[in-house]
N, C-alpha and C positions, 0 to 999 in steps of 0.2 A: 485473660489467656485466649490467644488465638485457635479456632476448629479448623482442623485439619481440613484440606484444600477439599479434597473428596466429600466431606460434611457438607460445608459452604457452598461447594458446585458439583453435585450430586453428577455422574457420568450419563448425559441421555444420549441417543442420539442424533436427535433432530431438536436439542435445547440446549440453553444454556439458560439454569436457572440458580438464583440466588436461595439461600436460604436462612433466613435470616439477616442480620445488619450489622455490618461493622463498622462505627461512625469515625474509626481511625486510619478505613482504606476506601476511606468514600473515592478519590479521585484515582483508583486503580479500578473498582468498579465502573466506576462515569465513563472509564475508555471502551471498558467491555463490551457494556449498553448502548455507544453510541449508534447512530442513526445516520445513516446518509443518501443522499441519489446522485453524488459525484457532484452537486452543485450545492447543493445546502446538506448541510453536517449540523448536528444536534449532537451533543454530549450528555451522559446518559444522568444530566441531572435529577437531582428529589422535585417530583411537579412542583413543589414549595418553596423551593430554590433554598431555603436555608434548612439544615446545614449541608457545607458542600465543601468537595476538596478541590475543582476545578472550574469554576461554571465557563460553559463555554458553548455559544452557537456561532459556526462559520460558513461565509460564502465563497464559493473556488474562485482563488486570483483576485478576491477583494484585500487590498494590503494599504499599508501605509507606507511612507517612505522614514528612512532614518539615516542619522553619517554613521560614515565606516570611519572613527578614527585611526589613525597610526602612529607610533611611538618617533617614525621614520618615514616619511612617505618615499614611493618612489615608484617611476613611471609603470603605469599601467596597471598601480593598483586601483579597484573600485572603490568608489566615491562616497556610493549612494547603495544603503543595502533596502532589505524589502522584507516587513514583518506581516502575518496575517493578523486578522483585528479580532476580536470578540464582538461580534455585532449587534445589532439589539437581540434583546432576548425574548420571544416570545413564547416559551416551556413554562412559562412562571404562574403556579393556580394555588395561591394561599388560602387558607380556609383558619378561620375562627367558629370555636363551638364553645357556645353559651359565654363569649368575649374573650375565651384564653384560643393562645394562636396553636395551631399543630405544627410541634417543634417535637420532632422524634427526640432530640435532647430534654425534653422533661417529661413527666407522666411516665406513663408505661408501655415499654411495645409488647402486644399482646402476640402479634403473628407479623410477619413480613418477610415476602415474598416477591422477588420479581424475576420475569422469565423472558428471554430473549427467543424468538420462536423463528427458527430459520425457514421453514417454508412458508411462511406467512408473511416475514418482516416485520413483525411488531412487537412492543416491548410492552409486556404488562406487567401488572404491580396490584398487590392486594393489600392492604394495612390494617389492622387492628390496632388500637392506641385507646388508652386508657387516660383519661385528661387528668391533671394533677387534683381536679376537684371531682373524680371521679366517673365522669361521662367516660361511656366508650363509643368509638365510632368504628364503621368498616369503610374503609377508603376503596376504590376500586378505579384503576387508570388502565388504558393502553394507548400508545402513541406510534404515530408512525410519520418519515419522510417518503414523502410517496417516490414511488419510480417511473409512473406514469405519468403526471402533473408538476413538474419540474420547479417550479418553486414552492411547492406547499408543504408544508409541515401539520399535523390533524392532532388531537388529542380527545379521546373521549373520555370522561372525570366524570364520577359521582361519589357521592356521600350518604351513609346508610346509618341512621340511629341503631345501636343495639340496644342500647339500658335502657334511659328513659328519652320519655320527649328531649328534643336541642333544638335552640335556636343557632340557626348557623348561616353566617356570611362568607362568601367566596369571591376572592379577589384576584380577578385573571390581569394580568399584566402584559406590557412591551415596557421592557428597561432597554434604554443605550448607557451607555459607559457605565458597565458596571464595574468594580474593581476587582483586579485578578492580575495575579502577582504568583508564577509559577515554584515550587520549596524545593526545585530543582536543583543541586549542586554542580551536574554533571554539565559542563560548556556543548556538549554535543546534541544535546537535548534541551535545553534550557533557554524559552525564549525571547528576546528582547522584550522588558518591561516599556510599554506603552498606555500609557494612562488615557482616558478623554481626549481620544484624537477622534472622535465623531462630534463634529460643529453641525450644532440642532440649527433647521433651516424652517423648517415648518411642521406642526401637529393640528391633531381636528379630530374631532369623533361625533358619532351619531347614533344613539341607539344601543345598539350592541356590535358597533364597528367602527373603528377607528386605526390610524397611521401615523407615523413618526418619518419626516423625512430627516438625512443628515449628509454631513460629505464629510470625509476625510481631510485634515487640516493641510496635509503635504501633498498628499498622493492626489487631491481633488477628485476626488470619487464620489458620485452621489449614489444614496443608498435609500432603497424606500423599505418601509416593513410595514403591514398591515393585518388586521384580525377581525374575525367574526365568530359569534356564537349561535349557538340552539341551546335554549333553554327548556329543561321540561323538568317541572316542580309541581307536590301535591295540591299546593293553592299557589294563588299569584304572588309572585314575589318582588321586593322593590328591589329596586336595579337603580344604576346610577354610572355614568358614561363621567371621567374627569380625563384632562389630558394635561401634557404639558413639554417642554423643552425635548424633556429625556425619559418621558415615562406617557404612558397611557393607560387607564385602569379599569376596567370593569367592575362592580359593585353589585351582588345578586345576596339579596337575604330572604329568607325565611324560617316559618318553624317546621322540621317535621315528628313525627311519631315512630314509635318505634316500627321498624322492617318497612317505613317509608325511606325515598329517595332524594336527593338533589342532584341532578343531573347536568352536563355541561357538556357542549361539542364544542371545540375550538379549532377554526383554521388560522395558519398562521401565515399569509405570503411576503415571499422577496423577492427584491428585484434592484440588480445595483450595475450602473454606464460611466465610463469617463467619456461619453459623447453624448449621451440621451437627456435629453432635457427635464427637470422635475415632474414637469405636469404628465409627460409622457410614461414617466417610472413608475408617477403613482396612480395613473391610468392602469399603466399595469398590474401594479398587484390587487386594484380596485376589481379589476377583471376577473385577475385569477380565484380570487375568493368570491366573485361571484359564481365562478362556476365550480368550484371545490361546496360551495355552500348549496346550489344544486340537485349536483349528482348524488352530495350526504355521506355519511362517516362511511356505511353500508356499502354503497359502490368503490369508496377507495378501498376501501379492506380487499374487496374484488378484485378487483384492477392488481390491486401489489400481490394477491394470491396469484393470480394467472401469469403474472410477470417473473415471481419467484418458481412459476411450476417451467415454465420454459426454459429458461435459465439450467433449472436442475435439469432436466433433460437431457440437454449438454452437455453437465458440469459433472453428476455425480457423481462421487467416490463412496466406494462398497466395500469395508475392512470387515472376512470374520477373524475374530482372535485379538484383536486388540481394541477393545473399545472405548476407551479413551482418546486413542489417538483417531478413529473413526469420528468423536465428537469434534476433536479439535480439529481434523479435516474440515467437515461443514461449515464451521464456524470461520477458520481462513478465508473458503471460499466466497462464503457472503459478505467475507468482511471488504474483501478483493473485489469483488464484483460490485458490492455499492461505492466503491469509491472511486470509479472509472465510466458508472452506467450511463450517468447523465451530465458528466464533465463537459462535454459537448466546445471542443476545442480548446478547453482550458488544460493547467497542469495536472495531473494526477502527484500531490505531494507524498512526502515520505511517509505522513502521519495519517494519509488519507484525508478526513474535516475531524477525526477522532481527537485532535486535540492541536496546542499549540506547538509541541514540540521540533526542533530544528527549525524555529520561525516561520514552519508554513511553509518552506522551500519545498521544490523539486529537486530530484538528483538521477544519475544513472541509475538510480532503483530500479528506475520507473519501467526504461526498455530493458533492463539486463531480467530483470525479473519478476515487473509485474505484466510487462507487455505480453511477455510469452502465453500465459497463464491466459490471459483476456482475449488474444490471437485466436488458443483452442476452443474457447469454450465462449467469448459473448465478443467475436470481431470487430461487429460495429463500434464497439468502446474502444477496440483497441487502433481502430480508426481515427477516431475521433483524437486520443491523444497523441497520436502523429501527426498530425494536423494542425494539432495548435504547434509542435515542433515546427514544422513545415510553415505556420504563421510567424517565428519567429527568427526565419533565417535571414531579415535583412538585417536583423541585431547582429544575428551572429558574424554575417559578411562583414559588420563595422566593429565588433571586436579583433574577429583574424584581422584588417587592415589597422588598426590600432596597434596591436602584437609587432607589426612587418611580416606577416602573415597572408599567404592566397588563399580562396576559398571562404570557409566557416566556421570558427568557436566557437561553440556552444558553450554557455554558461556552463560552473561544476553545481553550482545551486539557484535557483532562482525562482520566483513568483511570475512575472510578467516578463519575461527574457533575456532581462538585464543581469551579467555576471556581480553576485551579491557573496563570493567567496572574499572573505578579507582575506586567507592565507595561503596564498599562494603554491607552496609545493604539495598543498593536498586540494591545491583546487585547479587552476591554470595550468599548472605543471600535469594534471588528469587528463592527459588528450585523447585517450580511449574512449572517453564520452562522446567523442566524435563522431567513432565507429561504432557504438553501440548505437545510437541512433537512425545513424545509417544503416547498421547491419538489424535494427527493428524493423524500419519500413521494408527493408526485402525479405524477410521472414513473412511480415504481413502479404506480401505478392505471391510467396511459393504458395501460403497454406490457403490463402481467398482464391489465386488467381483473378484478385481486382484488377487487370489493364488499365483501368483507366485511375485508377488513385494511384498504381506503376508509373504512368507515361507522366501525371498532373502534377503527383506530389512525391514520389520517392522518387524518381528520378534526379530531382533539383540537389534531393538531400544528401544521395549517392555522391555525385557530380562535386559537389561545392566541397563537400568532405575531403574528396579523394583530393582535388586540389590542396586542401591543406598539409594532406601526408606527403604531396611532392613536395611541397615550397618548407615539412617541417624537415624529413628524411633525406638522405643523399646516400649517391652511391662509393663504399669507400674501395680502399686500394684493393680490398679482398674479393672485388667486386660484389658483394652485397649489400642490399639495401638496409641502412641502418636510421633508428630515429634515437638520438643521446635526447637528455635532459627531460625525463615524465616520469611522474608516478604512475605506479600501475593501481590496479584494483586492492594490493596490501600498501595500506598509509602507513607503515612502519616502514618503507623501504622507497625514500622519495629521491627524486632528481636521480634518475638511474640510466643505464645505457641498455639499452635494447632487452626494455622491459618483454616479454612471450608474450601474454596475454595482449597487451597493446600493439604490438609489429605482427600476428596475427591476425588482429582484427583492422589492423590497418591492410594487410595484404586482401583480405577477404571483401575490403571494403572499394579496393582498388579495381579487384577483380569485375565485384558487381556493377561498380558506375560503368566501365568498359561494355559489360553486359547489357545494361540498360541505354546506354549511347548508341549502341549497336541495334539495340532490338526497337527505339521510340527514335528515329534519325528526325522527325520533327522536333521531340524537345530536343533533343542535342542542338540540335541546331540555335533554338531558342536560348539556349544557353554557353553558345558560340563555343561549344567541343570540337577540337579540332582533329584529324585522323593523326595527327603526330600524338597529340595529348593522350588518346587510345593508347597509342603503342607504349606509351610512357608509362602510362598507367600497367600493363599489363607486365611490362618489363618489370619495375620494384617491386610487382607482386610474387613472381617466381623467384627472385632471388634474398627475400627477405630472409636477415638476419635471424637466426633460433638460436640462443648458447644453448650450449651444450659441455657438462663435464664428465670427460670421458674419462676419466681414472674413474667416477663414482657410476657412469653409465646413466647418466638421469640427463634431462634437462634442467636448464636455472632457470631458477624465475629471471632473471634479469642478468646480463653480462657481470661473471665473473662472484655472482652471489651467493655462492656456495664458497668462497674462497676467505668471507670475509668470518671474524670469531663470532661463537655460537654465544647466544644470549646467556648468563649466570639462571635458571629456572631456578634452581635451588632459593637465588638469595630472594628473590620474586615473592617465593610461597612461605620464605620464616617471616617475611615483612610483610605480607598480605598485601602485595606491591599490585593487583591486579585491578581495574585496567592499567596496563603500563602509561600511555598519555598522560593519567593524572596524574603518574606516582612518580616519573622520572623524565630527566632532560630528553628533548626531542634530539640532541645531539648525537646521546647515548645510545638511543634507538636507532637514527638511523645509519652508523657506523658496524653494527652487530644482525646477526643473524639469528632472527626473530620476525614472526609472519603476524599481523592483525586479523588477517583474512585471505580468505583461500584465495589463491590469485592465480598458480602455475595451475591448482586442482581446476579452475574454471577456465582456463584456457582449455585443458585437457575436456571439460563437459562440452561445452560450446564451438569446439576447434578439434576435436576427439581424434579427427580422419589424418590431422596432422603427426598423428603420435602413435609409436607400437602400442602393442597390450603391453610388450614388456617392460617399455619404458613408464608406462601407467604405472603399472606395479612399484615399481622400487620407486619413482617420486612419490609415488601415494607415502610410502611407507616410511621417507625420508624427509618430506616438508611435514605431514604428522607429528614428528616431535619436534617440530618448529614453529608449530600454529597454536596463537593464544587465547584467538576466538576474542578478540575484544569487540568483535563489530556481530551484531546480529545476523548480516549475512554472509556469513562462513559455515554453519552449520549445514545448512541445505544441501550443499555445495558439497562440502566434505561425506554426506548421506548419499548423493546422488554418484558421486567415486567410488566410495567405500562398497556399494554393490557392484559398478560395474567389472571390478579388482576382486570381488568375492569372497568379499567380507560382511558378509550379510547382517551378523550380530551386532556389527560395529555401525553400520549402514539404520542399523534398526536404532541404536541409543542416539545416533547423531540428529537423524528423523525426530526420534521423541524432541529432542532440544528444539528444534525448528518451530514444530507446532506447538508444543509448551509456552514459547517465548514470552508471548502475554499473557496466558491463561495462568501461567505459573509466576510471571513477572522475573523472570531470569535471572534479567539486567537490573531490577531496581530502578526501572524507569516509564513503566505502562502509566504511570500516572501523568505522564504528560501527554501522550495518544500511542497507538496500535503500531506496530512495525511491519505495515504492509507489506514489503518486500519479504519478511521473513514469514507471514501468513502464505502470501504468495509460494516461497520458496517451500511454503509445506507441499505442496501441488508436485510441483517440482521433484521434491523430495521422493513421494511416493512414484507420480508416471513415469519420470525420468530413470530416477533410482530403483525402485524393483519393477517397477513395468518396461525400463532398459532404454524408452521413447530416446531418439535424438532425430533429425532434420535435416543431415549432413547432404550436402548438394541438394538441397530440394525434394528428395526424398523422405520419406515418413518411414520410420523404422522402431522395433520394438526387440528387444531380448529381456521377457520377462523374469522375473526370480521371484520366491517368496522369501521371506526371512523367517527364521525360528517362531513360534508361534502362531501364526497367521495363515489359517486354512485356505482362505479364499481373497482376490481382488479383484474389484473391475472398477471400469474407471472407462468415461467415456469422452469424447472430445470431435469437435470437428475440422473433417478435412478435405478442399477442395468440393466443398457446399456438401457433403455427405454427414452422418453422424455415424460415428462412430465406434464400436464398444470393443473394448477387449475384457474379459473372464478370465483369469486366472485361479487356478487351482493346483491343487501342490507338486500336478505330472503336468498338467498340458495347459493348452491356452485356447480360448475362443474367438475368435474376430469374426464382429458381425457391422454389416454396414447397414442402417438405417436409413430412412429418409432420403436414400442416395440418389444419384443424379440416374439416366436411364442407360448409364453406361458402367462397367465396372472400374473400382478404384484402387490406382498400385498399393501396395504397402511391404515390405521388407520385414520377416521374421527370420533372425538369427541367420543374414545371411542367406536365406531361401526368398526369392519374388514370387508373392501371392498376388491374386487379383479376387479382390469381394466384388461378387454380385450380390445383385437387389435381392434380397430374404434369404441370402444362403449365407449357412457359416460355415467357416474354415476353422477345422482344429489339426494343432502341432502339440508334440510334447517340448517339456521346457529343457533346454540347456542349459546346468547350473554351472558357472564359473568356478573352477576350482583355485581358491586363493594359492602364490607363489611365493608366499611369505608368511611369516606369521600375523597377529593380529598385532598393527604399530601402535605403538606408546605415542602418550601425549606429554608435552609440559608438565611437570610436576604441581599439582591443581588444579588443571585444567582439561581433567578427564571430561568427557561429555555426561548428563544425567542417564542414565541405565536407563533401557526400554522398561525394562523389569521392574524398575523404583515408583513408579505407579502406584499412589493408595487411591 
């Protein structure tokens, strides 16, 4: 029988700790624990590697290639998809006592404990284990991927006699191609089986150091992995260095005594080029483990403290009254933050390195909703993965001209920039990923004021974009500018005509290239803009197409989609039909009215200035019983509405979902990695949602609320090089600006312009939104979890 979640993850607020083991949710656990620095990802496997429900270590953007078959081919489907690999493994530290192996599956678990410790970064683990011929041991681990030294991975391990004397061997490892076969059912998560696609090219060890090189058999990838130890044992102990193809092994034995030790430091480095030559790769991680081996376990634990204190600085969120969802904030945030730190022009994927799931791809996640997040609080990251966007736009120029397209396509998923969607009307048909991209890098411009990554790198992105939305959109008889045939952000309503969310962020995206042509006349130039294309551009922006249904007085998500028949909910919840994708024809869905995901609600967060309050209100409360929530990020979204509309209680349960999503496993699929976007969108949830935060014109703006239980919030973030804090409490608000520049910074509450000076704060009382509706219904089953349902 399973312990109630609250038993098993006790509510701290600066942890997340195990207690106990459950060797039937090992690989929901593994995601929890994992480990990253945006470039190397560790899964939170047992040091012992057996038993496990996921094993898994990954490098950002190291992938294999695979066919995309089709039943039917046809032009301009993709060819060639992109899975990410399971790489050597270097987590791997076996131990045998008095010759039986420690296998949590026999003997006895005396105690077991692991603790993920967010201001620190590091994952520890305590064991006690009762050996089947009755030795007891105390295990004691902690590991970490550093955020300072970009490819290391560190482990310090020891082994403690409790009963009597043990003779004990310790067998530290690099495995490549280990086997891993995801028990996924769901196609949405579930990633491409790839067996032994690392082809062993060279191994070698000496001492207590050795490497495995390999390459990828399609994608021609070479990949180096190497290790070092520190040994400290009560006498000397025999050791033994063996290597081979796909493995390299460490060998340490001795005896110790009771409340003696065996001690173990392990560095793990990587380093992987599709140009770098072997000798060079494994120069490199020869390198970096000499200097990881150094500085000592000691100074990295340092280094990721000080990197982790900076960060919060920045970052933190301050919940009294609910503290659960205060854990599960933290926990988001770190999980966000390492999976974008040290990407360093790579993708930031959907799963973060947390696992395999969605093959390792990128998606709009990235800018809709992890970029923001990273924008306020650790920019540099969020630089960096605009950047590798920005590195990836001659792909995209040769997709739009592939299409008959001008401009830029952005892939809907991808690893290294190649469009890797096999299906088309929820991938290709997505052209909002356009604008979201676009409309990231100019987010990134308002809130850095970077000029020169504006003039270098968003500018190109703006530019090539907005060409696409001419050469996709045209102007019709009605004279407005309209774009037929895309899916918007809800995949239940595909191939649509003048989806909102999308001919808004097209218009937005149109505006800013214009802006930017205008403001950098050197790259425009470089980019051969011409003053007519300005005008062009500026022109489809103003007169973009918004349906509108005026018998119901809302906006449609999409021309005429409020016209079409309302989904059966009923017959959904006797059949337990939920996700709809798995349980019924794509036909059927996309014919009926029926939402995946908030799509009009997020035009409305992100586009807000385009729409009354009143019109807010009544679509709030009329796509609500339309939305199914089958996508994890709808929640946030609908939280981040549901207060600005003033529905705080509702705003409060939709939140809980958000940041739950893993911790609680919602979806029934954390076991194949983390839903950054939806950790992310907890962020969101709160600043946005009761801290009111929105961006609109370049502008920083806030209209705070608390919701029912919750005494106090702060929450801080930066803007325009300043940090920034807002306090919230149940009357009024505080804004204090930090660290600020030596001038005062604008910011917008409720409609009044304030200006913080250096050490002074500004206090307002709060203006709560009086809801104009009742509190809307959902889907029949598809309420959201109560803030309140909390054990």
């Amino acid at each position: 029988m399973r312990r109630k979640h609250a038993e098993r993850y006790p509510v701290e607020p600066w942890e997340l700790r195990e207690v106990g083991l459950d060797l039937n949710d090992l690989a929901r656990s593994e995601s929890l624990f994992a480990l990253s620095n945006g470039h190397v990802g560790a899964r939170g496997n047992l040091d012992e590697g057996d038993p496990y429900g996921l094993p898994g270590t990954y490098l950002s953007s190291l992938y294999e290639n695979r066919p995309l078959p089709y039943a039917e081919a046809g032009y301009g489907f993709p060819e060639i998809g992109q899975t990410i690999l399971n790489v050597t493994d270097g987590k791997v530290i076996r131990l045998l006592v008095d010759d039986e192996p420690f296998d949590l599956r026999y003997g006895e678990i005396l105690h077991h404990d692991r603790v993920l410790d967010l201001r620190s970064g590091l994952l520890h683990r305590v064991a006690e284990w009762r050996s089947p011929s009755g030795q007891v041991i105390r295990l004691r681990s902690s590991r970490l991927v550093s955020l300072t030294q970009r490819s290391i991975m560190a482990i310090r391990w020891e082994v403690e006699a409790v009963g009597d004397a043990a003779r004990v061997v310790v067998q530290s490892e690099l495995i490549a191609n280990e086997h891993v076969q995801s028990q996924s059912s769901d196609p949405r998560v579930a990633p491409y089986a790839l067996e032994h696609r690392l082809e062993a090219l060279e191994h070698d060890g000496e001492g207590t150091r050795a490497w495995l090189l390999h390459r990828t058999r399609a994608s021609r990838l070479h990949l180096a992995a190497g290790m070092e130890h520190v040994i400290e044992a009560p006498e000397m102990p025999a050791s033994e260095m063996v290597t081979g193809p796909d493995i390299a092994r460490l060998t340490v034995g001795c005896r110790i005594l009771p409340g003696q030790r065996l001690a173990l430091t392990k560095f793990v480095s990587y380093g992987w080029s599709s140009q770098r030559s072997l000798r060079a790769l494994s120069d490199q991680t020869g390198a970096a483990l000499v200097s990881a081996k150094h500085a000592g376990w000691d100074a990295l634990v340092s280094e990721q403290r000080r990197a982790l204190d900076l960060f919060w600085s920045c970052a933190d969120v301050e919940i009294e009254g609910a503290p659960a969802i205060q854990q599960a904030l933290r926990f988001s945030l770190f999980h966000t933050f390492q999976a974008g730190l040290r990407s360093e022009q790579r993708a930031i994927p959907a799963k973060g390195l947390t696992g395999s799931g969605y093959d390792g791809h990128a998606f709009w996640d990235t800018e809709t909703y992890v970029l923001p997040v990273l924008i306020a609080t650790s920019p540099n990251s969020a630089r960096d993965a605009l950047r590798w966007r920005w590195g990836t736009l001659d792909l995209a120029r040769e997709r739009a001209e592939h299409l008959h397209l001008a401009g830029a396509v952005f892939p809907w998923r991808t690893i290294r920039g190649q469009e890797c969607s096999g299906y088309w009307p929820a991938g290709t048909a997505a052209m909002h990923i356009n604008a979201d991209i676009a409309l990231a890098a100019q987010r990134y411009v308002d809130w850095t004021q970077d000029d020169e990554f504006g003039e270098r790198y968003a500018a190109p992105l703006l530019v090539e974009t907005a060409r696409l939305w001419m050469s996709l959109g045209y102007f019709g008889d009605d004279g407005k500018f309209h774009i037929d045939g895309v899916t918007g952000p809800d995949e239940y309503s595909a191939i649509v005509r003048d989806n909102t969310f999308t001919n808004l962020g097209a218009a937005r995206n149109l505006d800013a290239a214009a802006a930017v042509a205008r403001r950098w006349p050197d790259a425009a130039e470089g980019l051969q803009v011409t003053a007519a294309e300005i005008d062009s551009w500026t022109a489809a922006a103003a007169v973009v197409a918004l349906p509108y249904d005026k018998a119901r007085r809302i906006p449609q998500q999409d021309l005429g989609s409020t016209d079409r028949e309302v989904w059966d909910f009923s017959g959904s919840l006797r059949d337990n039909r939920y996700p709809l994708l798995l349980n019924a024809p794509y036909f059927g869905i996309y014919r009926k009215q029926v939402v995946k995901q908030a799509d009009l609600m997020l035009a409305m967060h992100w586009f807000g200035d385009s729409f009354t309050a009143e019109d807010k209100a009544r679509a709030f409360e009329y796509y609500e019983a339309l939305t199914v929530r089958d996508s994890s990020l709808s929640a946030c979204t609908q939280a981040i509405m549901a207060a600005e509309v003033g529905h705080l209680d509702l705003a409060a349960d939709y939140l809980t979902e958000a940041a739950m999503m893993d911790l609680r496993d919602l979806q029934h699929n954390t076991r194949d990695g983390l839903h950054i976007a939806s950790l992310a969108g907890s962020w969101l949830g709160v600043v946005a949602g009761f801290g009111g935060m929105r961006d609109h014109g370049g502008r920083l703006s806030f209209r705070p609320q608390l919701p029912p239980g919750w005494e106090r919030l702060c929450f801080h973030l930066i803007w325009h090089g300043a940090r920034i804090r807002v306090d919230v409490s149940r009357d009024e608000v505080i804004y204090t600006a930090t660290q600020p520049p030596d001038h005062g910074v604008e910011i917008v509450h409720a409609g009044e312009t304030l200006i913080l000076e250096p050490g002074r704060a500004v206090t307002r009382p709060l203006k709560y939104v009086e809801p104009s509706t009742p509190r809307p219904t959902q889907p029949v089953g598809r309420e959201p979890i109560r803030a309140d349902s909390l054990d």
